[in-house]
C-alpha positions as CSV (number, residue, x, y, z in Angstrom):
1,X,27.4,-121.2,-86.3
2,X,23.5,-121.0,-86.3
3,X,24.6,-116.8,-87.6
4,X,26.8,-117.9,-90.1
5,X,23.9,-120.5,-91.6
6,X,21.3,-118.0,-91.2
7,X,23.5,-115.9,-93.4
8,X,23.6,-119.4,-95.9
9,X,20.3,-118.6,-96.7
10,X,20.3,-115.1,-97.3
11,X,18.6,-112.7,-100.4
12,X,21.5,-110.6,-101.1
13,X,23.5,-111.5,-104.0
14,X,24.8,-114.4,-105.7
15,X,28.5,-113.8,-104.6
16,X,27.9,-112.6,-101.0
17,X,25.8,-116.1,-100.4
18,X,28.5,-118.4,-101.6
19,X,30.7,-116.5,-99.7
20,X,28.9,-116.9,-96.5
21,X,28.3,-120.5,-97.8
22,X,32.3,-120.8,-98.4
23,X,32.8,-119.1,-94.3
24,X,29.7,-121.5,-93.0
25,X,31.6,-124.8,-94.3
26,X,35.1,-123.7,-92.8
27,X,33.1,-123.2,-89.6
28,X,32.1,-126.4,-89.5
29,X,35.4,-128.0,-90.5
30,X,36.9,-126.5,-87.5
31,X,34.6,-127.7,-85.1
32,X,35.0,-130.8,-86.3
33,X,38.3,-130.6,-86.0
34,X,38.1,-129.4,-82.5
35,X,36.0,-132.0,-81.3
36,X,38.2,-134.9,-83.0
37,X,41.1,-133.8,-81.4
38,X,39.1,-133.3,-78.2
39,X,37.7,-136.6,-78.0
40,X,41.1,-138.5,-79.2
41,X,42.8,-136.2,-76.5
42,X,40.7,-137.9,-73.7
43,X,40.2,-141.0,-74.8
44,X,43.2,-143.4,-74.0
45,X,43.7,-146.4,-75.9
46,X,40.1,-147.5,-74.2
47,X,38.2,-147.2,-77.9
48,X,35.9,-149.5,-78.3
49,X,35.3,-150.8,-81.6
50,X,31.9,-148.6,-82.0
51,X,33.4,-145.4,-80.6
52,X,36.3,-145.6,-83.6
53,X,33.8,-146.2,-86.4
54,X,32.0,-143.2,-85.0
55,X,35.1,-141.3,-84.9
56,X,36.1,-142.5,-88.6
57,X,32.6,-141.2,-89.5
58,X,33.5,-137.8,-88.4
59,X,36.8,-137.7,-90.1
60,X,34.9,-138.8,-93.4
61,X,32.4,-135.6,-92.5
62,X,35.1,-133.5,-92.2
63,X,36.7,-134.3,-95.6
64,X,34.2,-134.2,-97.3
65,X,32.7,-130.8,-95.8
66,X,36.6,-129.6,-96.5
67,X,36.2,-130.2,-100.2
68,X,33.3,-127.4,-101.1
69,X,35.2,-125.4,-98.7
70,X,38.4,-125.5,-100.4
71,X,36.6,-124.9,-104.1
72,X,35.2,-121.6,-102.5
């Protein structure tokens, strides 16, 4: 991950930087995706309120991180 957003920030080219921009935000999607399905894997129906709102925030992080991706 810290590769790919070196690479965010690169000089080369217009094209290759919003592609590496487009590969850095699909990165991220999938770990948040991993961890999501980690954490609500091992977590039972013990949730506090707090720990579901934190969750909901990474979902909303997630979809909104998916939207640029997908427009690459």
């Amino acid at each position: 991950m810290d590769k790919a957003h070196e690479r965010v920030h690169s000089k080369e080219g217009a094209i290759a930087r919003l592609h590496e921009i487009s590969k850095f935000y699909e990165l991220a999607v999938m770990q948040l995706e991993g961890c999501l399905k980690f954490v609500l894997e091992e977590a039972d129906s013990s949730l506090e309120s707090s720990d579901e709102e934190a969750l909901g925030d990474l979902a909303e992080i997630k979809d909104r991180l998916e939207g640029p991706a997908q427009r690459n």
